[in-house]
Structures are given as structure tokens and as C-alpha cells.
C-alpha positions as CSV (number, residue, x, y, z in Angstrom):
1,X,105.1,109.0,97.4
2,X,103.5,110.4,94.5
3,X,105.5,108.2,91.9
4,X,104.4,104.9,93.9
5,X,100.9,105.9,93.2
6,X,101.4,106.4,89.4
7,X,103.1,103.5,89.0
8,X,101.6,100.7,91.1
9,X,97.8,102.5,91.9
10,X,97.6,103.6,88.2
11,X,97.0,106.9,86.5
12,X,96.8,108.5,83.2
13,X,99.9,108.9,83.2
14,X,102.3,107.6,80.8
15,X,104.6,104.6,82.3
16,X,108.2,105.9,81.7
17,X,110.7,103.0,80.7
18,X,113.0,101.8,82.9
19,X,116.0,101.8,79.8
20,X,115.8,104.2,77.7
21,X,118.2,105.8,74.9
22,X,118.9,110.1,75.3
23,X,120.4,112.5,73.3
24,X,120.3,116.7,73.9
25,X,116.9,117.2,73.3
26,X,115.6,114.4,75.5
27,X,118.2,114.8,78.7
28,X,116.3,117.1,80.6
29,X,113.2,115.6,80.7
30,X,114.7,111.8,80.5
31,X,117.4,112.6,82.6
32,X,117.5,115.9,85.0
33,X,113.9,115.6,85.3
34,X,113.6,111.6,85.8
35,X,116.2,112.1,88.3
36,X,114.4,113.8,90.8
37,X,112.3,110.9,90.9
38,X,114.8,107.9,91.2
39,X,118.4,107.9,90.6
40,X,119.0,108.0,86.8
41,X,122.2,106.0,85.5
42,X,123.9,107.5,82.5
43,X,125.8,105.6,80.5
44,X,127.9,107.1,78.5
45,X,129.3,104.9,75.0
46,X,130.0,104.4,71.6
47,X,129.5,101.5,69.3
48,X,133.5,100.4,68.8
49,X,133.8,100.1,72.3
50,X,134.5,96.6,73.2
51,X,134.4,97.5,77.2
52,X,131.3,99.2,76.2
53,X,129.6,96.2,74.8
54,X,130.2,94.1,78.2
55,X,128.9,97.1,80.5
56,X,125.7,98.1,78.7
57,X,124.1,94.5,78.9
58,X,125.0,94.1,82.2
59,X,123.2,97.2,84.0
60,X,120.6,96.6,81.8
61,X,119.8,94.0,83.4
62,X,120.9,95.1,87.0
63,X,118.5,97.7,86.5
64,X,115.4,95.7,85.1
65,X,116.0,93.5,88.6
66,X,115.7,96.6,90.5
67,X,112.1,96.9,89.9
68,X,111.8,100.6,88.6
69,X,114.1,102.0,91.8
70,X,116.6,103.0,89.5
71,X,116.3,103.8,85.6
72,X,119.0,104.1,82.9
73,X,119.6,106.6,80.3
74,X,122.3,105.9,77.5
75,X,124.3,108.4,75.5
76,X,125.8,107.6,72.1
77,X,128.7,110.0,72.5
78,X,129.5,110.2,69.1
79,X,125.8,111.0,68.3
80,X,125.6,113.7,71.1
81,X,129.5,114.7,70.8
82,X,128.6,118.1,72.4
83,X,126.6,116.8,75.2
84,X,129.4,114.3,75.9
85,X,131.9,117.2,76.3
86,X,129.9,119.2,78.3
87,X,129.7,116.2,81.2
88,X,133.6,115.8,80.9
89,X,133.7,112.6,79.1
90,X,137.0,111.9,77.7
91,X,136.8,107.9,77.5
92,X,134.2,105.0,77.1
93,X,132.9,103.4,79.1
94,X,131.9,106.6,81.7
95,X,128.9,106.1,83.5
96,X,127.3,109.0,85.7
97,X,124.9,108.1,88.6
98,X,122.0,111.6,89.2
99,X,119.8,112.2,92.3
100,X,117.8,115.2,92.2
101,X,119.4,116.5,89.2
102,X,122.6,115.9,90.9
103,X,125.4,113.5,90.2
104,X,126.2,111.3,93.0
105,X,128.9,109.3,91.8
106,X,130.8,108.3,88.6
107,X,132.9,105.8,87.2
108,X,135.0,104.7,84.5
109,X,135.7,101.3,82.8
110,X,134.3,98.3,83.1
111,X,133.1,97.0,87.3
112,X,133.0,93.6,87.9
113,X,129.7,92.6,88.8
114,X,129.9,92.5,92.6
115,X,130.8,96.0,93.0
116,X,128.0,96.7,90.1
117,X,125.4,95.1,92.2
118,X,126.9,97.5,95.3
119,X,126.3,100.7,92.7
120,X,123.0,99.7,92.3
121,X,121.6,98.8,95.7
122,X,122.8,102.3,97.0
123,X,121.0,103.8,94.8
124,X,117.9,101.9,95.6
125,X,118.4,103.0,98.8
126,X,119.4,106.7,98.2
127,X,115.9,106.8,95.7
128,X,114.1,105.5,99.7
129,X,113.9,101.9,98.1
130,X,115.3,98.6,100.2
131,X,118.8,97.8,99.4
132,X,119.5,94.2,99.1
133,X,121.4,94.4,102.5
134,X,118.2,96.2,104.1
135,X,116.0,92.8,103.1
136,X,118.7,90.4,104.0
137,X,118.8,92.0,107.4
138,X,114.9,92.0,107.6
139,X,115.0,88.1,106.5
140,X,117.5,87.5,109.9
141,X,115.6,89.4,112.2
142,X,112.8,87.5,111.1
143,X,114.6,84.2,111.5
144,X,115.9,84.9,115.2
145,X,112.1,85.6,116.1
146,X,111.1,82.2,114.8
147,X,109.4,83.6,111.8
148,X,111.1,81.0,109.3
149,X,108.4,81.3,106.5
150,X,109.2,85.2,106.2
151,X,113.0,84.8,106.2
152,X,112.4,82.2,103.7
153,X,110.4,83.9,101.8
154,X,112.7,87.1,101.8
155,X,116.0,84.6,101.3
156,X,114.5,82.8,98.2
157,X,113.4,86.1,96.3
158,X,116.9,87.6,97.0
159,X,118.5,84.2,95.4
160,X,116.0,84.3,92.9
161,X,116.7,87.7,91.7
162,X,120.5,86.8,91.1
163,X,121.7,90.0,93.1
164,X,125.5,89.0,92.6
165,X,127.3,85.9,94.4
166,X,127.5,88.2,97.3
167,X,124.3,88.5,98.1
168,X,123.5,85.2,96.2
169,X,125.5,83.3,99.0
170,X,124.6,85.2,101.7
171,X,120.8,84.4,100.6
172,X,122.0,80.1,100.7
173,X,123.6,80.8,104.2
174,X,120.3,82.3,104.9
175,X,118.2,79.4,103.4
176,X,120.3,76.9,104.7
177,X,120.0,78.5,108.9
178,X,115.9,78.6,108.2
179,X,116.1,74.8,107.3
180,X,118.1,74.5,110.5
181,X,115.6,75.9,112.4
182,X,113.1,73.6,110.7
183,X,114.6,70.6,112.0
184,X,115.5,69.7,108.2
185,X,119.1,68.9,108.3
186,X,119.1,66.9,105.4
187,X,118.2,70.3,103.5
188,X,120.4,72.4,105.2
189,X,123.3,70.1,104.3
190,X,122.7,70.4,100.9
191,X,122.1,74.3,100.5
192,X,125.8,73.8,102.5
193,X,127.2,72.1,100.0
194,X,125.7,74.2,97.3
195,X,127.8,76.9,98.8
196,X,131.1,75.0,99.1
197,X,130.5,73.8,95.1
198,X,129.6,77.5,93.8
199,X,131.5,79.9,95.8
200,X,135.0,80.6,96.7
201,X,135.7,84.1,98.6
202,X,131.9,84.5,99.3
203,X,132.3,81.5,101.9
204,X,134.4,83.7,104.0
205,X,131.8,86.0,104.5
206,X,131.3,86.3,108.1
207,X,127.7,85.9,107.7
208,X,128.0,83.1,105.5
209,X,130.9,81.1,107.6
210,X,128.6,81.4,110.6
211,X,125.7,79.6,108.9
212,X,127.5,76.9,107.8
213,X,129.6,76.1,111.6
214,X,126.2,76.0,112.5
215,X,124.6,73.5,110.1
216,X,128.1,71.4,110.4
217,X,127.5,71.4,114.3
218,X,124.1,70.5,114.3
219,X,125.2,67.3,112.1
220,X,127.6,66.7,114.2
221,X,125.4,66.7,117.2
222,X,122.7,64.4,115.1
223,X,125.3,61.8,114.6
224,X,126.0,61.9,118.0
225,X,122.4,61.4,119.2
226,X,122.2,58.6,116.9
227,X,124.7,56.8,118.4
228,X,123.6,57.6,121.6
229,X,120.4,56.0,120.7
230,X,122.0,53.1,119.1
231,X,124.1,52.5,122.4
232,X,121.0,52.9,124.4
233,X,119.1,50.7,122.4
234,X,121.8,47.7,122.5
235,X,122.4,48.0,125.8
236,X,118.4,47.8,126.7
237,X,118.9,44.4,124.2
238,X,121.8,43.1,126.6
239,X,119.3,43.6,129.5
240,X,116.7,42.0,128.2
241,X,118.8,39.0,127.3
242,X,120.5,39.0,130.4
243,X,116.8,37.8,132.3
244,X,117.0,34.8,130.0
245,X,118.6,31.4,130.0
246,X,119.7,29.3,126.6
247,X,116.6,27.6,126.3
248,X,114.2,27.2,123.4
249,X,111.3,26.2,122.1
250,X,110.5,26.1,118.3
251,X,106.9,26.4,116.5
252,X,105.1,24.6,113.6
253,X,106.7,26.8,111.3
254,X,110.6,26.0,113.0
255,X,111.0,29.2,114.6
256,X,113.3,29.5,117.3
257,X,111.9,31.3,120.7
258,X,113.7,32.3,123.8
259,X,112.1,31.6,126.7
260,X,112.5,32.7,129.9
261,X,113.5,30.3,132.8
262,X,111.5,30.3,136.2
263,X,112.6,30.9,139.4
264,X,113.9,27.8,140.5
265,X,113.9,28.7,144.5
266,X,110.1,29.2,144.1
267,X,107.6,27.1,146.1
268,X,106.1,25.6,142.6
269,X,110.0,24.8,141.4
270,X,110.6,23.0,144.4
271,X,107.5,20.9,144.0
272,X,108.5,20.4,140.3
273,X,112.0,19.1,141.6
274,X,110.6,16.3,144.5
275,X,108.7,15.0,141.5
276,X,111.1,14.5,139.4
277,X,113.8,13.4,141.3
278,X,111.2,10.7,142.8
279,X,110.7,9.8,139.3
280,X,113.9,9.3,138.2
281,X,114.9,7.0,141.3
282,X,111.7,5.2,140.5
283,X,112.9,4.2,137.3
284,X,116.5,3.5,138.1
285,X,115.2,0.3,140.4
């Protein structure tokens, strides 16, 4: 698209910011205009807003994390009272999402963050960006065709970016099934238990459940290798042992060695007995 190369190739053409402040003169162009080039939020406020205070801050920064998919445009309402009548605001916080120089959706009050983090990937996606979902999806097809350094890769810049405990959870589970399919159990337990300390309704995420069944499964399945090995191993030591008689001989240093006992139906153990039982009668007399 012709924005992309603008932006990212480089032009003479100004950078717009990502957050600006509007008032009647500037909405077109900052605004209507902008929006036909990636969804616009408008948030509409005033400065004795308490609500106000939390909401601004927070798609601030949803929207600096978005990369320049989605800009925002605020409006002091009691700076542009006209302007604020003419979109229909009646209280603070409203905040209006615009798509080619359309609004798309609008709400009012304060979101919790979750649902904030929704708002914004959709308009990520509706601007022909990748949704947070979209790359999460592209990390687990990646996964299931054994490309764990991509689904790594795609997991850790999704947790990294702080995308809501959501997506943030989702991303561990993520994390935590590539270090299964490492062979690095140890890791995988502990992204596990990083989700069981720092989330509550997240773990009941389908997505999220599934990944950690399968890290407790795989644990499982160690231990029970383990002592499979340990069995195996005892039981070759009870074999071993069981070729021996209870006799030993000890070094220069007092070490105690078993040694094994010959066969005493051999030719050379018979031989060995005749002479010593014709010793032993020789000495008797």
C-alpha cells in the first residue's frame, strides 16, 4: 500500500503522529482524512473527568503498541463544544472508532483492558494489519510443523508487547508447548507455573488448558520413564550379583572386591579338589 511505503521505505513526506490532539480546524485532515488511511480513535474528554483520566493513558498506550495500525485523535469537548455536539456526545468518556471516514463503532465509559485490547486488534485488522489472534494462530501453525524457532519467536514478541492477560497467557501456553517440543521440560514447567501464579480466568482458556494437560502429561510420563529406568537398572544389578558368590578379596588400599566363583563341575575344579583333599588327609596322619 501506498502508506507502507511512506512510512517504512521513506519519502518526503511528513511522518504523521500516531497521538495527536484535534479541535474543528484540524478534524478533517487529522481525523476524516487520516481515517482513510488507518482507523482513527477519537477520544472524546474533558479535564474534570476522573473516568477520563484512567481511559486516555491507557489507549495511549494500546495504540503506541500497535505500531502505527491505528492512530488516535483527542477532543477537549469543552474546547470544541460545537464539534462535540455535532458527533452526539452527551457524556465523557465517548470514544468513536472511523474507517474511511466512517464510524465503525463507539463506546462509552471506561473498558476494562481486555475488551480494550479486543477494540484495538480489530481495528488492526479492519486497517489490513495482523490482529493479535492472526499472529497467535500463525505462531501454532508454525509449531505443529515443527517450526519451533518461528512460533517462538512470534509467542515471545506477543508476550513482550503486553497485549492484555489474554493474549499474554495465551502467548505462555504458547511458549510453554514450543519448550515441549524441545524436549525442555524443565522450562516448560516453569512457563506452567508462571501461568497458574499470574492468571485466574485466562487458564480456562481452551487454548491455554490444553497446553498445560500437555506439559503436565509429558511430566508425568518423564517420571515414569525414570522409574522405569531406575527399575531396570536395579534389576540388571540383582543379575549381576546373582553370578556371584560371598567371596572377597581386598587390595593394598583395603578395598573390598567381589569375585566371582568358578565352576566347580569343571575339569580344572575337579583337579583342584583331588589335590586338596589329598593334602588334607596327608596332614591329618
Amino acid at each position: 500500500r501506498r502508506w507502507f511505503s511512506e512510512r517504512i521505505v521513506g519519502s518526503t513526506t511528513p511522518t504523521v503522529p500516531l497521538i495527536t490532539e484535534v479541535n474543528a480546524s484540524s478534524f478533517q485532515q487529522a481525523v476524516l482524512d487520516e481515517s482513510h488511511r488507518v482507523p482513527v480513535i477519537l477520544d472524546c474528554y474533558a479535564t474534570w473527568c476522573d473516568p477520563c483520566k484512567k481511559l486516555t493513558p491507557l489507549l495511549e498506550s494500546l495504540v503506541r503498541k500497535a505500531g502505527g495500525g491505528v492512530q488516535l485523535a483527542k477532543l477537549n469537548i469543552d474546547d470544541s463544544p460545537e464539534l462535540a455536539d455535532q458527533m452526539g456526545v452527551r457524556s465523557v468518556p465517548t470514544v468513536f472508532a472511523l474507517f474511511q471516514g466512517r464510524v465503525v463503532t463507539t463506546f462509552q465509559g471506561l473498558l476494562d483492558e481486555n475488551s480494550l485490547h479486543d477494540l484495538l486488534d480489530k481495528l488492526v485488522a479492519l486497517g489490513g494489519g495482523q490482529s493479535s489472534e492472526q499472529r497467535l494462530q500463525q505462531a501454532t501453525t508454525a509449531l505443529e510443523q515443527d517450526d519451533v524457532s518461528h512460533a517462538a519467536k512470534v509467542f515471545a514478541s506477543l508476550l513482550s508487547e503486553d497485549r492484555g492477560s489474554k493474549i499474554s497467557a495465551r502467548a505462555t501456553a504458547g511458549l510453554a508447548l514450543c519448550a515441549l517440543k524441545d524436549d525442555d521440560i524443565d522450562t516448560a514447567q516453569q512457563l506452567v507455573a508462571r501461568l497458574r501464579e499470574s492468571y485466574g480466568t485466562e487458564l480456562k482458556d481452551p487454548h491455554v488448558a490444553q497446553a498445560i494437560s500437555a506439559v503436565e502429561l509429558a511430566v508425568d510420563l518423564d517420571v515414569e520413564d525414570s522409574e522405569g529406568d531406575l527399575r531396570q537398572a536395579v534389576q540388571n544389578v540383582r543379575e549381576r550379583e546373582g553370578e556371584r558368590e560371598g567371596v572377597c578379596v581386598c587390595n593394598s588400599r583395603n578395598r573390598i572386591h567381589p569375585i566371582k566363583m568358578p565352576d566347580m563341575s569343571s575339569p580344572s575344579a575337579s583337579l583342584q579338589r583331588g589335590s586338596a583333599n589329598r593334602l588334607l588327609k596327608k596332614r591329618s596322619k
